[in-house]
N, C-alpha and C positions, 0 to 999 in steps of 0.2 A: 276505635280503629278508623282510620278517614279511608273514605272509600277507595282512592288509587291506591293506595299498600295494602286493602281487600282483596280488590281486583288481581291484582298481580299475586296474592297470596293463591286466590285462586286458580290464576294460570298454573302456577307454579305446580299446584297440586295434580291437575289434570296433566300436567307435561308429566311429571313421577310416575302417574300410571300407565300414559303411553309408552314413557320407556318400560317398564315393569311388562308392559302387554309383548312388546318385542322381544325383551327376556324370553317370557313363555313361548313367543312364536319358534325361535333360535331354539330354544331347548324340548320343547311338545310340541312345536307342530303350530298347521295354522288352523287345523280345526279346535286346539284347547283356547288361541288368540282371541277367536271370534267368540266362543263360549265365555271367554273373559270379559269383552267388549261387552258383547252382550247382557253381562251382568250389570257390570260396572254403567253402564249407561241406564240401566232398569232402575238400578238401586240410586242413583244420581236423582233419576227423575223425582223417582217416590220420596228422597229426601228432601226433594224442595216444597212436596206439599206438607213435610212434617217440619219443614223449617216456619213457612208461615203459621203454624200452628204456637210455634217456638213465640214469635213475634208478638200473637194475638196475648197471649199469656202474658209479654213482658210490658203489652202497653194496655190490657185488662189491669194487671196488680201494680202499676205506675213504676217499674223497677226499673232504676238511672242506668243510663248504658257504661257507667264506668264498674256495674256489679255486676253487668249483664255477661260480661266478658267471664268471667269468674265462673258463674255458673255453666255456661256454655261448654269451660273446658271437662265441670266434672261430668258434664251430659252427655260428652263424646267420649269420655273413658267407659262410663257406664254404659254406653252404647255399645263402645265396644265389645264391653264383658259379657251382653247380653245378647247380642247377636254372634258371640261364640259360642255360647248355650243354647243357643237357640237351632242353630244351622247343623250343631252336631246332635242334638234331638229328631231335629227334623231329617235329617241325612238318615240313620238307625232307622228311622221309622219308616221311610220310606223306600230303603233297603228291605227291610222286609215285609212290608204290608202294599207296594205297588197300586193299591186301587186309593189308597191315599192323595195321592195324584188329582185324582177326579172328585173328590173333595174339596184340594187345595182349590183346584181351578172354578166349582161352585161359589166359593168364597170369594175367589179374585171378581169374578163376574158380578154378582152382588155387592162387591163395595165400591165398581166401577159404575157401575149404576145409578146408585147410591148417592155416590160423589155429581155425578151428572145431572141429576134434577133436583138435588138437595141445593133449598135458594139461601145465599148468604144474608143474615140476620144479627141481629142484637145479641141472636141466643146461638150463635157458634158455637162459641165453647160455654161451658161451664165448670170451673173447678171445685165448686164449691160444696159438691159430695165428698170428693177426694181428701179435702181440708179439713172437712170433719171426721173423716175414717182417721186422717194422720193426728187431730185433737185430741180424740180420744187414746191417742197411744202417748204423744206428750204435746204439753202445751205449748202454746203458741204465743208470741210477743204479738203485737198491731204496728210496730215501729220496727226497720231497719236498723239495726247495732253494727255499723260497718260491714266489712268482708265475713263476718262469724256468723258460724252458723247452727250457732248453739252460743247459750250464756247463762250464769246463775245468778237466778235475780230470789233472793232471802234464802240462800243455799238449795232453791228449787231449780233444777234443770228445765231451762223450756227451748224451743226452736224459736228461729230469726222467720222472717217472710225470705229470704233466702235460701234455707235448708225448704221451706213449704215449695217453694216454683221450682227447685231441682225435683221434689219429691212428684211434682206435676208432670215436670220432661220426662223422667223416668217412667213414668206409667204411663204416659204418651207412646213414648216408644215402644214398649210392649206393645201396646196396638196397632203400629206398623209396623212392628216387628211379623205382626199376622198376615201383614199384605206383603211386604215387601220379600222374604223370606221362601214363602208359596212363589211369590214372582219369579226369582229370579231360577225355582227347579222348573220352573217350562220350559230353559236355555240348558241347564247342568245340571247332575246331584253330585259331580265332582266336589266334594267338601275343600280341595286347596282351592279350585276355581269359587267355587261359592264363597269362602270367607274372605280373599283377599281382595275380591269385585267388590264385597263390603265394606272392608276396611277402607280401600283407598277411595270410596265415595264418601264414608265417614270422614275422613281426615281432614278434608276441604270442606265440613260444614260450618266451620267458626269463620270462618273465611267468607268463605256464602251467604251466609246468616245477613253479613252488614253490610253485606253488598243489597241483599232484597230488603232490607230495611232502608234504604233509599230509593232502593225500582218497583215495590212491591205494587203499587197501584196503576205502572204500567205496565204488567205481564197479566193482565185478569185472565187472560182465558189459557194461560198455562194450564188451573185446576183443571180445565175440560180436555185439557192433551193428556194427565197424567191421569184421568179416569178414563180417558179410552187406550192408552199404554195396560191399564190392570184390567179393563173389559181383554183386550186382545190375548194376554197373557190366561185368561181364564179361558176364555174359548181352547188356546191353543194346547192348556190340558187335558180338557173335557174332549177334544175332538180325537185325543189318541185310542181313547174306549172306541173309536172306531179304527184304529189302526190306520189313523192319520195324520200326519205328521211333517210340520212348515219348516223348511231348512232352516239353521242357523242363519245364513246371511238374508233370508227374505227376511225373516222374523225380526232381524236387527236394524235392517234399512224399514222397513213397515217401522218400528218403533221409533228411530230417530226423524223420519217422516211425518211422523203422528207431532212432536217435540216442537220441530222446527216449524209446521203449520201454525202450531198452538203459538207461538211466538208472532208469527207473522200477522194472524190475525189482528193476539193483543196492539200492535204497531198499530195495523192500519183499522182496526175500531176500537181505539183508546175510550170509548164512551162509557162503557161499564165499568165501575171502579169499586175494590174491594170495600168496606165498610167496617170502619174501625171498631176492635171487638168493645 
């Protein structure tokens, strides 16, 4: 995908959800709009740092970007199925166990942290536990066989390096499924507000994805705006065990505050630069 028709796919997606936001405002109100925003901005953010994540993966296992497309789409279905599962788990449980809450928010602090003095390295990622849990369940080619993602080689079934790097994304996402999830119930546990702030952040990451595939080493310090968006988010659950509680619109301008810093920065000290996984 060349980057202007990314770009604009991009737009396109964010225009969808602002009119979708207006919908909500016209028909709930303007406090359900802002719990909206305020997802969808959360979960926006946190999917950028699981988009680079995406990235490191596709140029770790040298995978051409004419497959990369292919995979992407089944990563964003699977996303989707899994953060439906996920959000109405998480909804139930914190419907009825409320001190959950201040767990979640443990957690968000911790991997905002986490992400903030963790130095980027050679040893980012590694998939290479993952590939052998999926080995042992069925074999694997070392060669690309086109778009397939399976094939029978002497009437043995094995997997492509393409079914292996979805099987990657997908347990990727389960693990910010754990951030992002906990995030966005600091704002809602509205389950329409919660899953739809999801989806239309998901919908725009194939879009996204190729747009940070040609900017990604001028946004370095984005990482450090989207671990103090999940530091803030954690704090702002822990701190209700005290019976206190940051409005939606401070919470939302603090977070797209935090975003736009984090942007301006990378601009003006372009000197740090991401380091190929």
């Amino acid at each position: 995908m060349k980057t202007k028709n990314a770009v604009f796919w991009v737009l396109f997606w964010i225009l969808l959800a602002v009119l979708f936001n207006i919908g909500i405002y016209v028909t709930l109100g303007q406090d359900s709009a802002l719990k909206f925003l305020g997802g969808y901005v959360i979960e926006l953010s946190l999917s950028v740092d699981n988009l680079f994540l995406f990235l490191m993966i596709f140029e770790a296992y040298r995978i051409p970007v004419i497959y990369q497309r292919r995979v992407l789409n089944y990563g964003i279905i699977g996303a989707v199925i899994l953060r439906f599962l996920f959000i109405t788990l998480g909804v139930s449980i914190v419907n009825k166990f409320h001190w959950v809450l201040y767990i979640f928010g443990a957690i968000l602090l911790v991997s905002g942290i986490k992400m903030m003095v963790k130095e980027e390295d050679d040893n980012t990622y590694n998939g290479s536990r993952l590939l052998r849990i999926l080995d042992k369940i069925i074999p694997t080619t070392n060669s690309i066989h086109g778009e397939k993602f399976f094939i029978r080689i002497n009437n043995v079934l094995y997997a492509t390096p393409l079914f292996a790097i979805i099987f990657l994304i997908e347990t990727s996402d389960i693990l910010f499924a754990i951030d992002s999830i906990p995030a966005i119930f600091s704002i809602t546990t509205n389950p329409f507000i919660v899953y739809t702030s999801n989806i239309f952040a998901i919908l725009g990451l194939r879009s996204l994805y190729f747009v940070l595939q040609k900017l990604h080493s001028a946004f370095c310090y984005v990482k450090y705006g989207v671990a103090l968006v999940l530091t803030f988010t954690g704090v702002k659950l822990l701190i209700l065990f005290f019976s206190i509680e940051i409005p939606i619109l401070t919470s939302l301008l603090i977070i797209i505050s935090i975003l736009i810093l984090s942007v301006i920065a990378s601009v003006l000290f372009p000197q740090k630069q991401y380091k190929k996984a």
